[in-house]
MIDREN-134801 format. One record per residue (C-alpha): residue number from 1; chain; x, y, z. Coordinates in Angstrom, 1 decimal. Layout:
N
i/ch/u/v/w
NUM/A/X/Y/Z
...
//
This chain:
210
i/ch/u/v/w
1/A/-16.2/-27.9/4.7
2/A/-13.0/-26.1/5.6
3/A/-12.4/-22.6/4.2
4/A/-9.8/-22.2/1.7
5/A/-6.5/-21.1/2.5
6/A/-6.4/-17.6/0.6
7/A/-3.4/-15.5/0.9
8/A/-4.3/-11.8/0.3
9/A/-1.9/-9.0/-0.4
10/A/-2.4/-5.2/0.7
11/A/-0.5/-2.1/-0.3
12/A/0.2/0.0/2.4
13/A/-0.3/3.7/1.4
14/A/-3.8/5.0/1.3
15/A/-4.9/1.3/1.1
16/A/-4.1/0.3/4.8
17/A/-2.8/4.2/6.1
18/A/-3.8/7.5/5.6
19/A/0.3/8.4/5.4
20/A/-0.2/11.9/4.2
21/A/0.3/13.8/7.5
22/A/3.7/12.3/8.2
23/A/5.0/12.2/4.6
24/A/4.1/15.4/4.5
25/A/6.1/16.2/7.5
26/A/9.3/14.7/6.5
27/A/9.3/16.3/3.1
28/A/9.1/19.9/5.5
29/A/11.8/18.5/7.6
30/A/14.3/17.4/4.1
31/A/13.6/20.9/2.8
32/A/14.3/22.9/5.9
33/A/17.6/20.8/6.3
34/A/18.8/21.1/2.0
35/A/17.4/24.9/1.5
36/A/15.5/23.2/-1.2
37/A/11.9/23.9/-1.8
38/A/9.4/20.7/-2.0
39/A/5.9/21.3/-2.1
40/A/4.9/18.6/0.2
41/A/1.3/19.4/-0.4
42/A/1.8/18.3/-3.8
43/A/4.1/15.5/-3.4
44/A/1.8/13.6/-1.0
45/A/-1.2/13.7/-3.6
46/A/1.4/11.4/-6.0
47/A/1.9/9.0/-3.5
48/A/2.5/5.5/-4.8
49/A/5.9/5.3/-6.9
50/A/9.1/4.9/-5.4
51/A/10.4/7.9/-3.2
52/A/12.9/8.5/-5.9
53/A/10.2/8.9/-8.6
54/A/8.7/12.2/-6.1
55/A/12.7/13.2/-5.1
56/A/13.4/13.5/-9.1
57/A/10.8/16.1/-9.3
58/A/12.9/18.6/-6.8
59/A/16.5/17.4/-6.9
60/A/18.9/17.1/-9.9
61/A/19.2/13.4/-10.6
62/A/22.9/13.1/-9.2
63/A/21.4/14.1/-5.9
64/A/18.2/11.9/-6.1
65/A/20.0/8.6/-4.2
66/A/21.4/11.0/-1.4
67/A/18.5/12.8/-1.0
68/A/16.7/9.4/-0.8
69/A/19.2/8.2/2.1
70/A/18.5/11.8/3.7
71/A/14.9/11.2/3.9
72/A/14.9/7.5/5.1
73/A/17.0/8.8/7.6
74/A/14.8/11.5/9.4
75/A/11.6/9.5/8.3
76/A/10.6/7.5/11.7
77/A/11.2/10.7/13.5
78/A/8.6/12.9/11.7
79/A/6.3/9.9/9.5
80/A/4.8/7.2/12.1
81/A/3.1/9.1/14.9
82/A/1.4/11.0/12.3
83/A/0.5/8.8/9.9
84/A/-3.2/7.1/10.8
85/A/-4.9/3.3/9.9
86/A/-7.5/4.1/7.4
87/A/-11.3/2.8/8.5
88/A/-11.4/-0.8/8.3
89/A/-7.6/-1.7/7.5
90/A/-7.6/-3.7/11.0
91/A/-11.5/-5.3/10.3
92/A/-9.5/-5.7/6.4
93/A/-6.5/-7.7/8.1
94/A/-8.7/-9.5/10.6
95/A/-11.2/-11.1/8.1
96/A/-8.4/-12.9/6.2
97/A/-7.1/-14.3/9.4
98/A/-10.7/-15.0/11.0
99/A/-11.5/-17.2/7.3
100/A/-8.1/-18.8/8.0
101/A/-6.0/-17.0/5.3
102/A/-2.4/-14.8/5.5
103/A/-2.4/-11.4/4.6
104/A/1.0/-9.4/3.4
105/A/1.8/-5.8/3.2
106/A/3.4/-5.4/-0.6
107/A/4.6/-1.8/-0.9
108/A/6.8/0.2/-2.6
109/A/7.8/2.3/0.6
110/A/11.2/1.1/2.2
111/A/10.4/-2.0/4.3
112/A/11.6/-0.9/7.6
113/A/9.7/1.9/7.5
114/A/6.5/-0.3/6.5
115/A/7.0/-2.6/9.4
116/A/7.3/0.6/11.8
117/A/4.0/1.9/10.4
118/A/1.9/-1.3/10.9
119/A/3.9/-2.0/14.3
120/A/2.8/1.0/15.7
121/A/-0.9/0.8/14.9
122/A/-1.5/-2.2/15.7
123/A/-1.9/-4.0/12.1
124/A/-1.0/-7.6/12.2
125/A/0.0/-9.1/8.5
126/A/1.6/-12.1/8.1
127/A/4.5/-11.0/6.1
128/A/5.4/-7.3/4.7
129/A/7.7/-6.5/2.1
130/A/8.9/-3.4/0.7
131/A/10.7/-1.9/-2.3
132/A/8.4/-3.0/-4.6
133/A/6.0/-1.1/-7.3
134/A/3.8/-2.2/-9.9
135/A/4.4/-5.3/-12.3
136/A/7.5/-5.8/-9.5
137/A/5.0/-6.3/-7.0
138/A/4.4/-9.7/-8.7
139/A/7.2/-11.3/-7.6
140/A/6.2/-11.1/-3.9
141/A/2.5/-11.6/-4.8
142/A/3.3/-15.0/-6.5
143/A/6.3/-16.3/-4.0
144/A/3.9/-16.3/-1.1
145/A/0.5/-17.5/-3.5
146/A/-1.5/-14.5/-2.8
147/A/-4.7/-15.1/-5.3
148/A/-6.1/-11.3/-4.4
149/A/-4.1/-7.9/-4.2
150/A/-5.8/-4.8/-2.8
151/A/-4.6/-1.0/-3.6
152/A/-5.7/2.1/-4.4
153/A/-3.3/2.9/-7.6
154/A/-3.2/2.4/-10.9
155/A/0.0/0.6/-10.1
156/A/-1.0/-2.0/-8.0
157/A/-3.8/-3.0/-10.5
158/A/-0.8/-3.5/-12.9
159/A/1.5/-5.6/-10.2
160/A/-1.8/-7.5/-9.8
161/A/-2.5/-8.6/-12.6
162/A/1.5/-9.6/-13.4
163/A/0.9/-11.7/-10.5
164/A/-2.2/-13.0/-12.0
165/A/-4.4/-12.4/-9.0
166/A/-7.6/-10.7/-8.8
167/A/-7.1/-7.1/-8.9
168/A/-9.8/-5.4/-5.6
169/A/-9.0/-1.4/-5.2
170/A/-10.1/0.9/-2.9
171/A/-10.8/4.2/-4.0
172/A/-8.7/5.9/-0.9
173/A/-6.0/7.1/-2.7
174/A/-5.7/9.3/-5.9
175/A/-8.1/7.8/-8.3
176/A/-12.1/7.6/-8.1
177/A/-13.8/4.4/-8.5
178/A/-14.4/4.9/-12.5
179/A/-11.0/5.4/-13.4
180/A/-9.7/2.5/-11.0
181/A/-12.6/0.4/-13.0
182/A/-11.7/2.0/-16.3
183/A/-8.0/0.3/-15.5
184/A/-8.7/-2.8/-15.1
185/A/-9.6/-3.4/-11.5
186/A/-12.1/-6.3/-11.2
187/A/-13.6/-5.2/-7.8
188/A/-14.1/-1.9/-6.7
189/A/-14.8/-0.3/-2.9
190/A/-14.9/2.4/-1.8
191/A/-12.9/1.7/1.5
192/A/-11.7/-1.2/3.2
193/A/-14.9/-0.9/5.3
194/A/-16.7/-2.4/2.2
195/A/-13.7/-4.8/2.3
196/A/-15.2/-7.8/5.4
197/A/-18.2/-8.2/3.4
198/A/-17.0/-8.6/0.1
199/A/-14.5/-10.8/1.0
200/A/-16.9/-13.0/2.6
201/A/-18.5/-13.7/0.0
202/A/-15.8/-14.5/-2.3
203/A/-13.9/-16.7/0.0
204/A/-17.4/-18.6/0.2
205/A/-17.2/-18.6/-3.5
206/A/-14.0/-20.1/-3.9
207/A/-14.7/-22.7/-0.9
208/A/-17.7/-23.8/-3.1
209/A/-15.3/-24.3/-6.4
210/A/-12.9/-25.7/-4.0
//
């Protein structure tokens, strides 16, 4: 019996990349050029929301879009090299595409700077798309039919369950595996090295209710 198309979504920071060391970075660099103080150590423990969500904490908010539009600017300069595949997000990618499903990048990071990231190491989804966070991430999930989204926040839990599709977190990012659990996830791993195993056995699940 043929396997189930399944498409499966991915976020992209701390679920696919460890983007800490370039974030990081260009937070240094936006603060060196404005004479503003950031604490990029700080910032790159809340990653997840919109850029403007972090920019709000350090800028007043008439400066938050430009400061936005400063920091997109100088990003691909100090972010990709940096910025390392977390184990497993290739095997992750490559077991959906080996059982003959798509895979997407859903994110809330700005999409051209998503597409550099999984460009230059190599990652190979089928579609990415940026600008999106939470319950917003929905509207991607469900116009290209993907049944399972994988994050590490609290947020993409919420965007998957708008999208009504099962909810599978990592426990990369800023939450440990009880509180992802406590908020609704309904898989837990700890990496996406756990991820080829247990997603062999669920597409083989849903190829037998198929």
């Amino acid at each position: 019996m043929a396997l189930m198309a399944i498409t499966v979504g991915f976020d992209l920071d701390m679920t696919l990349i460890d983007s800490r060391p370039g974030i990081r970075a260009t937070y240094q660099e936006l603060s060196a050029l404005t004479g503003v103080w950031i604490d990029a150590d700080l910032a790159v423990t809340r990653l997840g929301p919109p850029l403007e969500h972090e920019l709000a904490y350090w800028f007043p908010e008439d400066r938050v879009e430009e400061m936005a539009a400063a920091y997109r600017e100088i990003y691909p300069t100090h972010a990709i090299k940096p910025s390392l595949a977390l184990p497993g997000a290739g095997d992750a990618i490559q077991a959906v595409r080996s059982a003959g499903g798509r895979s997407l990048v859903v994110t809330a990071k700005n999409e051209p700077h998503a597409r550099l990231h999984v460009s230059h190491l190599g990652l190979e989804p089928d579609a990415v798309i940026g600008r999106l966070w939470a319950e917003a991430k929905a509207e991607a999930l469900r116009e290209h039919g993907a049944t399972v989204y994988v994050g590490d926040h609290l947020g993409d839990i919420r965007g998957a369950r708008a999208a009504g599709a099962l909810a599978v977190s990592v426990a990369t990012g800023p939450y440990g595996e009880d509180e992802l659990r406590a908020a609704g996830a309904d898989v837990v791993l700890p990496d996406l090295t756990a991820f080829p195993a247990w997603w062999a056995a669920y597409a083989a699940g849903t190829e037998a209710l198929a």
